[in-house]
N, C-alpha and C positions, 0 to 999 in steps of 0.2 A: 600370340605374342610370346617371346621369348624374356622370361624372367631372370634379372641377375641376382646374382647374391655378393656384390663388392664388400669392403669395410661399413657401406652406411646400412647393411642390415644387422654386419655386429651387433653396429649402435641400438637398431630397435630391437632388436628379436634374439640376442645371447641370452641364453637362461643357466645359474649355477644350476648343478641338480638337487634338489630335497629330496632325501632319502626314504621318507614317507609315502612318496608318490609310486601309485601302482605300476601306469602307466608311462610311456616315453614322455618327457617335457611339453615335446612338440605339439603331439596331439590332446594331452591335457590345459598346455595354452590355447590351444583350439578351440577348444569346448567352454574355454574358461570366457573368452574374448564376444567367440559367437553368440554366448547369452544374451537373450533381449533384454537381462536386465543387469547387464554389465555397467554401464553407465551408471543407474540410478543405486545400485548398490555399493560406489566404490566413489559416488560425488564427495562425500564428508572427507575423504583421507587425501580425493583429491584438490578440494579447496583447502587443508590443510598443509599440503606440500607448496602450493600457490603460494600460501599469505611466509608461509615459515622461510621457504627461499628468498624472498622481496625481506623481510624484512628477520635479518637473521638475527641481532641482538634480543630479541622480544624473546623472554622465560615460553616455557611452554603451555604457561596458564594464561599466559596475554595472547596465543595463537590461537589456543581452545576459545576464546571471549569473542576473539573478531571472527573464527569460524561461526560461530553462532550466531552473530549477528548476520552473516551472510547468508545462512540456512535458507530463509525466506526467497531467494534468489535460487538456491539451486534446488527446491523444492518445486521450484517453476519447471527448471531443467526435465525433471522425473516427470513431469505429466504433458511435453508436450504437447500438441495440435500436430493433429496429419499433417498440414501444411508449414509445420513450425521446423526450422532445421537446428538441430542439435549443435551446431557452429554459431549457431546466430546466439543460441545460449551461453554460450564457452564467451563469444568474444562482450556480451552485458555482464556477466559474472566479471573477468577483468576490467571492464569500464567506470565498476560500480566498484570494485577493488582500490581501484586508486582515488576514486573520488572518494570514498570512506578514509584512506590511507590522509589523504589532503585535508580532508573536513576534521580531523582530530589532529588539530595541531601538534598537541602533545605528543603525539608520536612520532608524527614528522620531524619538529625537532630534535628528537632523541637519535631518532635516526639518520638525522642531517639531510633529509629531504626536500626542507622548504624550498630550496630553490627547482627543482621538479616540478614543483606544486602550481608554479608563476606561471609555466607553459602550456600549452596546449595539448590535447590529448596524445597526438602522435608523436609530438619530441617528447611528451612527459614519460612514453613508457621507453624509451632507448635513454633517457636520463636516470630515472630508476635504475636500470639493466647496468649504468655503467657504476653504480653502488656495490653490485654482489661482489663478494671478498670469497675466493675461493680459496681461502688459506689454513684448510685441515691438515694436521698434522698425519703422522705415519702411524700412529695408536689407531686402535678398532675404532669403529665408528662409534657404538655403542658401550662402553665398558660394564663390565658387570660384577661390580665388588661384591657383591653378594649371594649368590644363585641362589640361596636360601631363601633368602627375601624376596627376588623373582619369583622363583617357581610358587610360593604363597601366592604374590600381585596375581600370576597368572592364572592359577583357581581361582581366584576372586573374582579377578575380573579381568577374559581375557582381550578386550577391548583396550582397555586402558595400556596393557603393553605393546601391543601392535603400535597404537596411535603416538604412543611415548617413540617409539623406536621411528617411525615416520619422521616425525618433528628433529629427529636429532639427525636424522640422513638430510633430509632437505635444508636445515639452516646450513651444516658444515659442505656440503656441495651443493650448492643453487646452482649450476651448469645441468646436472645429473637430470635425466629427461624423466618426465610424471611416470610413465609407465615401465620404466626399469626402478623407479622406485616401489612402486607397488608392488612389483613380483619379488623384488629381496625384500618386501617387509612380509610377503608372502613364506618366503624361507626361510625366517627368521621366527617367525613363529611356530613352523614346522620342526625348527633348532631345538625350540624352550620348549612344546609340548611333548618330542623326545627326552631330549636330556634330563629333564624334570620325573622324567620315571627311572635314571637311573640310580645308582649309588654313587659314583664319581660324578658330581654333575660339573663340577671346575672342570675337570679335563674332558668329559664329554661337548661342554661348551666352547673350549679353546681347537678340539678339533674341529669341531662341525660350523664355526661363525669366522674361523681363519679364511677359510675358501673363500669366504663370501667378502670377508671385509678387503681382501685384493682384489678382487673381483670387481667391487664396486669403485676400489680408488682408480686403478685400471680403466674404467670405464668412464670416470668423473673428468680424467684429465684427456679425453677423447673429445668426451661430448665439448667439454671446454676449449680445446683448441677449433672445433667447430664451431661453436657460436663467438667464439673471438673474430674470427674469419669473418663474419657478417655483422657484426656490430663497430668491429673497429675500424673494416673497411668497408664494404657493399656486399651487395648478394652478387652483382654479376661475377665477382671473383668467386663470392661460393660456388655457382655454379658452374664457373669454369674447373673448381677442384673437382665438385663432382663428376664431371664431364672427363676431367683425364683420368679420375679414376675407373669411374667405368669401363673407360679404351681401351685399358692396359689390363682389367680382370677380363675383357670381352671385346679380343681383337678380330673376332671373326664375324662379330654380333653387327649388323644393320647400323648403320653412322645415326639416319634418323631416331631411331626405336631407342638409342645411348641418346641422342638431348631431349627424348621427349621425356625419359624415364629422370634424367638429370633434372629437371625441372622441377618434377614431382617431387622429386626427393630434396632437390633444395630450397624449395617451399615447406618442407615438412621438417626439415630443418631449422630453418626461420620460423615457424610457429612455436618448437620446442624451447628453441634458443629465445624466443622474447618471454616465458615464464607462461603461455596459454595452456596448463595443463589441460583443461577439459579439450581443447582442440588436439593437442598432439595425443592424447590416448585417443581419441576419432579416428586420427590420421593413421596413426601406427596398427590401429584393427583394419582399416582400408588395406594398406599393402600387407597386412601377415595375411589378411583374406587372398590377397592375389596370390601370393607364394603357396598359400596351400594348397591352392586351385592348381599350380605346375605341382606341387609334390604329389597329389594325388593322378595324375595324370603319368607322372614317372612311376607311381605304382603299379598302373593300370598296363603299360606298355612293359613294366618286367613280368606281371603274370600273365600277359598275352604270348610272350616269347615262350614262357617256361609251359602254357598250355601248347604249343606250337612244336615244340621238341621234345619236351617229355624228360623225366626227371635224369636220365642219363646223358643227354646231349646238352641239356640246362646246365647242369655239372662242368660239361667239359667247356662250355662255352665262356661260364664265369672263370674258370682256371686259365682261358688265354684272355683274359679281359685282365685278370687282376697279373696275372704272371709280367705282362705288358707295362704294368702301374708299378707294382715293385720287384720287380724283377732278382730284388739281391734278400728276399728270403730264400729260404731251401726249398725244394720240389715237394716235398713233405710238410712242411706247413704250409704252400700253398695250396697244398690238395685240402688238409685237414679245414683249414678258413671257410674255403669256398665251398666244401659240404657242407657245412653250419649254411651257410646263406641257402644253396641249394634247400637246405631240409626248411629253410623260413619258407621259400616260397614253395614246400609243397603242402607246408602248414597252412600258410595264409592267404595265399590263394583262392583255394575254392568258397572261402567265407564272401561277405557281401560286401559293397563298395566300404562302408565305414567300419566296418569290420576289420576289411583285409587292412585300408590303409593305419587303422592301429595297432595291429597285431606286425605288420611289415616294420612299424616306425619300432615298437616296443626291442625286437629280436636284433634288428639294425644294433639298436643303441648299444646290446649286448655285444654283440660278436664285432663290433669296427671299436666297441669299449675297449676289447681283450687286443685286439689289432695296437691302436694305440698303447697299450701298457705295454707289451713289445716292443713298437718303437721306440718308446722312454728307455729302456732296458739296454736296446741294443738298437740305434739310430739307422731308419731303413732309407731312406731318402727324403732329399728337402720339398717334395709335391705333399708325401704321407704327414711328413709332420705339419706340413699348411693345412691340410684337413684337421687334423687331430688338437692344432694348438686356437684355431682359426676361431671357428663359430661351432659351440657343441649342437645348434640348433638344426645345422646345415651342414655337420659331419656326414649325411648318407651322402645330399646331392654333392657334395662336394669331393667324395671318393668317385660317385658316379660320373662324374666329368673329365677325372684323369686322363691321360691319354698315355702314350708310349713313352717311356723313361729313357731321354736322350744321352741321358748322362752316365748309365750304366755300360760297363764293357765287359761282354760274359767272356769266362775264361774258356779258351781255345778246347774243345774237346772233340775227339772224332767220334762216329758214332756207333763204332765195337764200345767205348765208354759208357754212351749213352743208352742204348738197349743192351739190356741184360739178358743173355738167353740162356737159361742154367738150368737141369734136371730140376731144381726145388720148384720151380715155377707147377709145376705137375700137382705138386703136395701141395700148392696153396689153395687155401679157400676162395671162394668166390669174388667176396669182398678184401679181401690181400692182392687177389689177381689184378681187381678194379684198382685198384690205391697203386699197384705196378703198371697200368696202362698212365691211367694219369699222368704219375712221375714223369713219365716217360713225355707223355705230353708237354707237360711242362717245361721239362729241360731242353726239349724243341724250340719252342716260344723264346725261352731265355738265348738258344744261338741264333734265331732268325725270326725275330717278332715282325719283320712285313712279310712274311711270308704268309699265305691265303690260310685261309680254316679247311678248307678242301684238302689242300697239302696236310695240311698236320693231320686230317682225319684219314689220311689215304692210309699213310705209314701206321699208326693207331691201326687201323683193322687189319692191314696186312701182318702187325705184330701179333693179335689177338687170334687171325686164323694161322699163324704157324705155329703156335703154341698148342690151340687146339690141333692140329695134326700131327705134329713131334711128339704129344704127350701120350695118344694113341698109338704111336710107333713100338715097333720092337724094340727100337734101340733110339729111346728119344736124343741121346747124347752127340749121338751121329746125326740126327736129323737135325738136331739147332744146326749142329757143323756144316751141314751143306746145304741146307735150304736158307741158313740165318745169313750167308753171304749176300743171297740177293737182298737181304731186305736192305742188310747193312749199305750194298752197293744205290739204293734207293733213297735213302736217310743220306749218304753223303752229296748225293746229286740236289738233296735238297738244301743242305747248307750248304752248299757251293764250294765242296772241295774239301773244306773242313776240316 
């Protein structure tokens, strides 16, 4: 099956980055997700993000009171039965949610619930749902007048601020899905455990919780527009949004394989959007499991190639792949890029299936990181910055799906321009001589990117053996001059007159 990656994996699987982290995001949410005791370890913050979105006026000491009261319920969750499904859990924790919410009157009225309370279990929770106020201002989520007085709470006790910071993301955004809450409060604590060993901790905290608190408004008024979509009108129109969105990320992809996959996702949209944290973290490890299952498999298929050709032809291969994608760098930074990639997979490679694909994702982040800060600098094309601004999670496959830049028009050059044949070629080194065949490559690509690999590798060697022969010459100056004709006469047959 053919795995996509439209806007609705944004939604689940964007991660900021915390700077702490060894390893690339991707594969430390990996590991993080795949735990078998992911679930039972993360039930407390996520019955807490439950009760605090439903019922957003409640202080944070009346969240913590009904969290506890509920404990006994998700302590059931932690010890299933072989035969018990961890869904069937998630949807009694909500059942028992509102009938606890119902049975204390006091709070229902504070809240203006009673009339919720009158109906039945299935309009009671789309009666709820049309309660949440998503009406957070443009301030941080969390303010921190005091970082002194933090970084204390947080040697003391660093529970207490994670859970604090929770409770204030989930009352001011109840749209915001349970497990993109989780990983910013994940970050967030990575922020304070930093900052808190610095000396400026005010401006180490305004730099490093800014990314994050756009990040999450960003993402709050996403997740929102989608769950409005199916609350205030149906799911079949959800999944018709779903559905055109997929067509239009994945016009070549299987008609079927776009509404089976639309389904799934607008189901799993529909559980986040009615407030089912314990289900929608289920659901959002089901499909990052399926996605990692293709990214490890696109790992697998570029170190078969690179074992296949060998670290010089891997090279030139990725220099007409990417030359193709952004065509309007220089020949020289697209050589220098694509040896960084070349030198990952002759790193990461020969190591073991889980090895390679975290050592590939790790070096990725780095070198399409440096990619992107380029493009911010000096704007390469509207494909590059759709990877770069898109999903940081799915920056690799989403550079690796580019195809040919239709919108690029290389400037007219003949190919006395293009192949350099100069006595210095003689005095260069090895690796100068290499970074001159490439160029050369490249500036090919840029005047006739449908032109075959064949082609371009024909001229590449026919350039590489007159050089070798000229430089041996007695009079290498003479021999560019009259053997360099044919090649030139062969380079222009290939761009077509040119």
């Amino acid at each position: 099956m053919k795995i996509f990656r439209p806007i609705c994996f944004l939604v689940f699987f964007s991660y900021v980055q915390c700077q702490t982290l060894q390893r690339s995001l991707l594969a430390a949410a990996l590991r993080h997700i795949n735990s078998q005791n992911y679930l039972q370890e993360n039930l407390r913050d996520i019955t807490s993000i439950m009760v605090a979105q439903f019922l957003q006026k409640l202080t944070y000491e009346e969240v913590q009171t009904i969290v506890e009261e509920l404990v006994d319920l998700t302590d059931k969750c932690k010890i299933l039965k072989p035969h018990e499904s961890p869904s069937e859990c998630a949807h009694q924790l909500m059942t028992t949610f509102l009938e606890h919410i119902c049975n204390n009157q006091g709070k229902a009225e504070r809240q203006e619930f009673s009339d919720c309370c009158n109906i039945n279990n299935k309009a009671r929770l789309k009666c709820f749902l049309l309660y949440k106020k998503d009406d957070a201002d443009d301030s941080d989520v969390f303010q921190i007048p005091n970082p002194e007085q933090i970084c204390e709470t947080h040697k003391e006790n660093q529970v207490s601020v994670k859970e604090r910071y929770i409770y204030e993301m989930s009352r001011k955004y109840p749209f915001l899905y349970g497990p993109t809450i989780l990983t910013m409060s994940a970050c967030y604590e990575t922020a304070i455990h930093s900052c808190c060993q610095e000396e400026n901790k005010t401006e180490c905290f305004q730099m490093k919780l800014e990314p994050i608190r756009k990040y999450i408004r960003e993402l709050s008024w996403r997740h929102h527009h989608l769950c409005e979509i199916g609350i205030k009108f149906n799911h079949k129109v959800a999944k018709a949004v779903e559905l055109v969105l997929l067509t239009k990320k994945q016009p070549k992809t299987n008609f079927s394989e776009i509404a089976r996959l639309a389904v799934y996702i607008k189901n799993l949209h529909q559980t986040c959007c009615e407030g089912d944290v314990v289900a929608c973290v289920l659901g959002r490890k089901e499909m990052f499991q399926r996605v990692i299952r293709e990214s490890h498999e696109r790992v697998k298929n570029h170190c078969d190639l690179h074992e296949k050709l060998g670290d010089a032809y891997f090279h030139d291969r990725l220099i007409i792949l990417y030359t193709k994608k952004a065509p309007q760098l220089s020949a020289q930074e697209l050589v220098m890029f694509t040896k960084n990639m070349a030198a990952a997979a002759t790193k990461c490679c020969p190591l073991r299936d889980e090895q390679q694909f975290a050592c590939m994702e790790d070096l990725a982040k780095l070198i399409l990181g440096a990619l992107c800060r380029r493009h911010e600098a000096e704007p390469i094309n509207a494909a590059v910055g759709h990877c770069c601004d898109d999903s940081y999670a799915f920056r690799k496959p989403c550079f690796d799906d580019l195809q040919v830049d239709r919108t690029y028009i290389s400037p007219p050059l003949s190919c006395d321009q293009v192949i350099s044949l100069k006595e210095n070629l003689c005095k260069a080194q090895e690796e100068e001589f290499q970074t001159e065949k490439q160029k050369l490559l490249s500036n090919l690509v840029k005047q006739k990117p449908y032109a075959t690999e064949m082609q371009f590798q024909s001229i590449i060697a026919d350039f590489a053996h007159l050089v070798e022969t000229c430089c041996q010459a007695e009079s290498s100056e003479m021999c560019f001059r009259e053997e360099g004709s044919k090649l030139i006469e062969k380079c222009q047959s290939l761009l077509g007159g040119k």
